[in-house]
N, C-alpha and C positions, 0 to 999 in steps of 0.2 A: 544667531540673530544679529550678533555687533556687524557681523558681515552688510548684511542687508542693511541695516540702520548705518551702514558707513557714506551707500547708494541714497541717504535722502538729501532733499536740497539741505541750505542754511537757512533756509526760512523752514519753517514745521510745512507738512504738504496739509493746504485747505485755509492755511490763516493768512487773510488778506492783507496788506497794508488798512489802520485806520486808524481813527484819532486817539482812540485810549491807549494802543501802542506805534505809534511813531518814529519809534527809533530804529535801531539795529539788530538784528537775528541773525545769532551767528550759532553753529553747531561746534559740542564745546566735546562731547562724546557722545560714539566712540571716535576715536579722529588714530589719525596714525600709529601703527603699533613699534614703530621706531622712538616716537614719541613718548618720554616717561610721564613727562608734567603734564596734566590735563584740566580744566578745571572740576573742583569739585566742589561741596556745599559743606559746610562746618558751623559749630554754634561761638558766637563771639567768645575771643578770650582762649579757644580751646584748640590747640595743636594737636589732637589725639580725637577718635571716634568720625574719624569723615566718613560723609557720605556719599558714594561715588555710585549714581546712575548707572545702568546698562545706556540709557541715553540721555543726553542732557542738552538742550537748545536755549539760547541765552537771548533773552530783549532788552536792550542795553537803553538807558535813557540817554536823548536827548542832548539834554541839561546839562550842563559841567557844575553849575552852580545845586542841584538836586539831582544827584548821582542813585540810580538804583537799577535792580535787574528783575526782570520779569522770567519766570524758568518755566520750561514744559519737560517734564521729566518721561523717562521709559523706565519701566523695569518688569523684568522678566522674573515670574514666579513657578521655578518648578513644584513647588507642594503649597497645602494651602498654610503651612505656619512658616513656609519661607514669606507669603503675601501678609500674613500677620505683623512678621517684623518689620517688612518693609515700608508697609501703612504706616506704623507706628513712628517712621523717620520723618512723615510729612503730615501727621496730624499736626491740628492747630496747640498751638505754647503762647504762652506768655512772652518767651523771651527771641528775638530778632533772629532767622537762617540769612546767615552771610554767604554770599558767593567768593569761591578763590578761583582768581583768573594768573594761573604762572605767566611772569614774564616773559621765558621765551613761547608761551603759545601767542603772547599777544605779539610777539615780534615775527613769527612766523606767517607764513602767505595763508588766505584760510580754501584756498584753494591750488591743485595744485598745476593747473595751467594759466596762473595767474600771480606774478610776485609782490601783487602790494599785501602789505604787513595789517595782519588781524587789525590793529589799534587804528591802521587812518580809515577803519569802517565805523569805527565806535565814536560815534559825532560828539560823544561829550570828551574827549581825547584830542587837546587841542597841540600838544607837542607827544612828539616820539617816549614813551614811558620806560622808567630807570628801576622801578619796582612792581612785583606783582598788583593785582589791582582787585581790591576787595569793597565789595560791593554790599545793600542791605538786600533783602529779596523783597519785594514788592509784593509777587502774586507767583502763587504755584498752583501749579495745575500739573499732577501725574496721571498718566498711563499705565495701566499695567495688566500685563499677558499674559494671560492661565492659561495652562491645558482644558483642551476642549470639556474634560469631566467637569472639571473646576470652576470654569466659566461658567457652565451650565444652569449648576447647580448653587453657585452664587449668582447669580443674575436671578436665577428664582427665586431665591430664598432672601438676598439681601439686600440693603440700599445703601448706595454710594454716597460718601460725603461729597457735598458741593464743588471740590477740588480734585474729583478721583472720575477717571472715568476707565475701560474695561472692555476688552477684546481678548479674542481668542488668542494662543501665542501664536499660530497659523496666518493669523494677516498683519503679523510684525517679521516673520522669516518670507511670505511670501517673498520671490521676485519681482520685482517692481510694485511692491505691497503700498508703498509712496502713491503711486499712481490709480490706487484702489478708489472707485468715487465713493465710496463706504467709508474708508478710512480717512480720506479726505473729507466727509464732511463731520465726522468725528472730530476730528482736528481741529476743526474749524469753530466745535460747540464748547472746544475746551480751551478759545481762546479770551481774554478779558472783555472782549468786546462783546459776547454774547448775555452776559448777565442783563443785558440795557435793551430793553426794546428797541430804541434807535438811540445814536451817538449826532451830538449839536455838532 
């Protein structure tokens, strides 16, 4: 699957440019497998128990002065108490998911027929950065991909919290599964902008 999810743009496939997110989309994983440092999501304060996506797209504010990140997550569920656990990382808390962005991913190109450096895309990043860059999460929204049985039979039986939405693992490995208009307007329902009848 990381294969195929390597082939999506940096923007999620389906989420437009608009005003409630503004900023930057960049693809944080899966990205190079030479690459060790990748960002991943942790709880303040805590160097132990990260959370690392099968996929992770980052909406970077704006603002240098109101620094935050907007995430669309993937994860890939072989069983259904593998999807229990994994729920369980992005149910709503009390307490803030911070994003970690390693240093050199942010110094590295995010593309790679193209050498400008991850941080001059991240418009609240007004000089070349000296340390990792951790961020609040704003707004999550995961994805994640059952086997066909699994799917099935949770989509009948269950309901998705607000922030979770749900596809077969078959149109996260498809071949140009990005370019699926199914999966694209999926995408598209799972961005902040969709909560809002219309945006002023």
């Amino acid at each position: 699957m990381r294969t195929q999810l390597k082939k999506w743009p940096q923007r999620p496939p389906g989420v437009v440019p608009n005003t409630k997110q503004p900023g930057t989309w960049l693809r944080g994983r899966p990205g190079d497998i030479a690459a060790t440092n990748q960002p991943y999501l942790k709880l303040p304060g805590s160097n132990r128990l990260r959370t690392l996506p099968d996929g992770l797209w980052l909406h970077f504010s704006p603002d240098s002065i109101d620094p935050y990140v907007d995430i669309l997550c993937i994860e890939a569920c072989s069983s259904l108490q593998n999807l229990l656990d994994k729920r369980s990382r992005f149910a709503p808390t009390t307490s803030s998911l911070m994003a970690y962005c390693p240093l050199d991913w942010l110094l590295s190109p995010a593309q790679p027929n193209d050498a400008t450096p991850r941080w001059r895309l991240i418009r609240m990043l007004k000089t070349e950065p000296a340390q990792p860059l951790i961020l609040p999460v704003r707004d999550v929204r995961v994805v994640f991909g059952l086997k066909t049985r699994h799917y099935e039979g949770f989509a009948r039986n269950q309901v998705a919290q607000p922030h979770e939405f749900y596809c077969p693992m078959e149109a996260l490995t498809a071949e140009g599964g990005h370019e699926d208009p199914a999966m694209r307007a999926m995408m598209a329902r799972a961005s902040a902008m969709a909560n809002f009848m219309s945006l002023p």
